[in-house]
C-alpha positions as CSV (number, residue, x, y, z in Angstrom):
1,X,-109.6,-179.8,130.8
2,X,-112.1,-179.3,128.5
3,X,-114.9,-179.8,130.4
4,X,-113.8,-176.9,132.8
5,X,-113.5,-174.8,130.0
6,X,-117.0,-175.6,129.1
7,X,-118.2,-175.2,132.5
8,X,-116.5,-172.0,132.6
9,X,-118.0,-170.7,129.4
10,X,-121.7,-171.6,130.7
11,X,-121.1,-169.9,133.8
12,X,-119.7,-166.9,132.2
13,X,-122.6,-167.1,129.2
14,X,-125.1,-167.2,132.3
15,X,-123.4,-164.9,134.6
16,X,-124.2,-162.4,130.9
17,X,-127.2,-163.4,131.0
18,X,-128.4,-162.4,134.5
19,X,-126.8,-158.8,133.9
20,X,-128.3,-158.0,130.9
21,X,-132.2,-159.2,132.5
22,X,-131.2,-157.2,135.9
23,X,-130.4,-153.6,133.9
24,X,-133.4,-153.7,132.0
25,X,-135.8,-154.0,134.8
26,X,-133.6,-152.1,137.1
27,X,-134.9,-149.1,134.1
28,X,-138.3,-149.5,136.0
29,X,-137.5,-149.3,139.2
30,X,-140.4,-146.9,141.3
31,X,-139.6,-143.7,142.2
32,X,-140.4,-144.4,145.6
33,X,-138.1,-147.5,147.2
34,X,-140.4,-149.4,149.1
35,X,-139.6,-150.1,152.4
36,X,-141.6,-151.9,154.8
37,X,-140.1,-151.3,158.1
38,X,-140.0,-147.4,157.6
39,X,-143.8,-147.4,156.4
40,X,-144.7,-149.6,159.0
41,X,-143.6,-147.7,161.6
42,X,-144.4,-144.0,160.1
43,X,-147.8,-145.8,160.5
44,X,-147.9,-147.0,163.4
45,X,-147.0,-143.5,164.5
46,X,-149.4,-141.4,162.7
47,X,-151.9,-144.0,164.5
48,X,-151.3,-143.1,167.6
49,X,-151.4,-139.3,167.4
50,X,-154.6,-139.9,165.7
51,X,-155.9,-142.1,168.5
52,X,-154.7,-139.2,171.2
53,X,-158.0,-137.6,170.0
54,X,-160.4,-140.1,171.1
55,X,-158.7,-141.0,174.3
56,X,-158.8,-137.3,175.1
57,X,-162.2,-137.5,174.3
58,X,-162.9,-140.7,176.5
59,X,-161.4,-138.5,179.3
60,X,-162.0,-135.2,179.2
61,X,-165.3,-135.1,177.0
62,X,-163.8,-132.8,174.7
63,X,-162.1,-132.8,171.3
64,X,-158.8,-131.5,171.2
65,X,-157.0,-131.6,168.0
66,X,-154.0,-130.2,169.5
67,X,-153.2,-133.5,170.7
68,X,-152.4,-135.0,167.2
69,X,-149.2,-132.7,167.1
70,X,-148.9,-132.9,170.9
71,X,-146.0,-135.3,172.3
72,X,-146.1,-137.7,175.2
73,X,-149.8,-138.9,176.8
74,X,-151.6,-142.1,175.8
75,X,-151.2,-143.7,173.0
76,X,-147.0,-143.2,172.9
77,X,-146.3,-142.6,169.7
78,X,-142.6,-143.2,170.0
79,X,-143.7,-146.7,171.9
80,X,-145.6,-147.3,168.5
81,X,-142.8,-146.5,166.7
82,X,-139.9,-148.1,167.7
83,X,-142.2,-151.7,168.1
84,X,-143.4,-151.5,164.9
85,X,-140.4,-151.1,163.4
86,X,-138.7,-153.7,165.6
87,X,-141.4,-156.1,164.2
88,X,-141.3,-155.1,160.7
89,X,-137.1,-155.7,160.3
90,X,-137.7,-159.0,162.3
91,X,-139.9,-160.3,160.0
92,X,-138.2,-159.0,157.0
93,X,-134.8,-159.8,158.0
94,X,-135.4,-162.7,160.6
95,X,-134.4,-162.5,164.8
96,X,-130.6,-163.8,163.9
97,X,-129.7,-160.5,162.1
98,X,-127.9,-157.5,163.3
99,X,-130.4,-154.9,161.9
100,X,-132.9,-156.4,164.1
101,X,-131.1,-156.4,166.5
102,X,-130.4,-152.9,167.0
103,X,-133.7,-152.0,166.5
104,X,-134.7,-154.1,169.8
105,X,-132.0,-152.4,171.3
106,X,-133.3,-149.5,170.3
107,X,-137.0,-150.4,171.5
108,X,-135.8,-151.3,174.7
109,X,-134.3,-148.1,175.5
């Protein structure tokens, strides 16, 4: 009995432990939370509407910056997107989980 009070105790004095480290540095936590799926795939999409301006100018012969804002055409943007994505949560969260998932549902549709 006594040494699962003990046991007890050192779990409890540990469990104390971990709270008190995990409040301070949650103090300094960014401003920003970083997330690597949503940055990879706001990137991936601002890469291909930045791209649309060179393939417009492979093709036409022209520069056409109205084609950054511009939606469907080569490069897909939204094709970008939803991959990227897809990639970043699988190799964040691994191919068994539900987040990922959804987002190759998602990239399927």
């Amino acid at each position: 009995m006594e040494a699962a009070a003990a046991a007890r105790d050192l779990v409890s004095s540990r469990t104390g432990a971990q709270t008190i480290t995990t409040s301070s540095s949650s103090s300094s936590a960014p401003l920003l939370p970083y997330n690597l799926p949503l940055l990879s795939a706001l990137l991936a999409c601002a890469l291909a509407q930045f791209l649309k301006l060179f393939t417009t100018w492979y093709k036409e012969k022209r520069w056409d910056s109205k084609r950054m804002l511009d939606s469907g055409g080569m490069p897909s943007s939204h094709s970008a997107t939803v991959t990227a994505l897809a990639v970043a949560v699988g190799l964040q969260e691994g191919s068994g989980s539900p987040a990922f998932a959804i987002v190759v549902v998602l990239a399927c549709v």
